[in-house]
N, C-alpha and C positions, 0 to 999 in steps of 0.2 A: 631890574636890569633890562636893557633892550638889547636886540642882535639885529646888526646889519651885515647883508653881503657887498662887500667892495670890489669892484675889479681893476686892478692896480693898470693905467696907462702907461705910467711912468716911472722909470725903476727906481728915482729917488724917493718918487712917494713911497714906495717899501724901506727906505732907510727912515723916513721920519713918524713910518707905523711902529717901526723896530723900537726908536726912542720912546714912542708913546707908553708900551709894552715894557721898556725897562724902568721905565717910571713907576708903574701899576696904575697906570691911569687905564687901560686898555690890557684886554689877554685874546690873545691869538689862536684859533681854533681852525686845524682844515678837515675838510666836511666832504671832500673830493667821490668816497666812494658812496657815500649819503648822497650825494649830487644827481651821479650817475645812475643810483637806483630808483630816485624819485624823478627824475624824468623816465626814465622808461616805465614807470608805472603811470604817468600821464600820460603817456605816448600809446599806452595800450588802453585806459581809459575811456581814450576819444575814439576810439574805433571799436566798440566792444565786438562787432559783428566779426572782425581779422581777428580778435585774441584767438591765444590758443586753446584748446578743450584741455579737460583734465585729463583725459585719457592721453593727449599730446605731451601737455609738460612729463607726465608719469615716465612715457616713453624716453624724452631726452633726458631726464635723469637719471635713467636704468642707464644709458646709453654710455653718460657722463659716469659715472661710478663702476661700469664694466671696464671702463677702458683706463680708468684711473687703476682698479687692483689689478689686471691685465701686465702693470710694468713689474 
């Protein structure tokens, strides 16, 4: 099996992905928050020297979870 990513131009070429899909020629997968995470994990990659320390991320997750039981 091979996987490509497509970026639809044109909004009919999503109706003739749709027919491919209900054929079973093709299955449709969105991958959006997989997306989002691997780029920001590139994005921090290239710059190892601005990542954050562990002692940082620690802190914004205390942060994030204080404020989440807090409601």
């Amino acid at each position: 099996m091979e996987s490509l990513r497509i970026e639809i131009l044109n909004p009919k070429a999503r109706n003739l992905i749709k027919s491919l899909a209900d054929m079973n020629l093709i299955r449709i997968k969105k991958d959006d928050e997989k997306t989002e995470f691997t780029e920001l994990l590139a994005k921090l990659r290239k710059r190892p020297d601005d990542a954050p320390s562990l002692e940082e991320i620690t802190k914004e997750v205390e942060s994030v979870r204080n404020a989440r039981y807090e409601k």
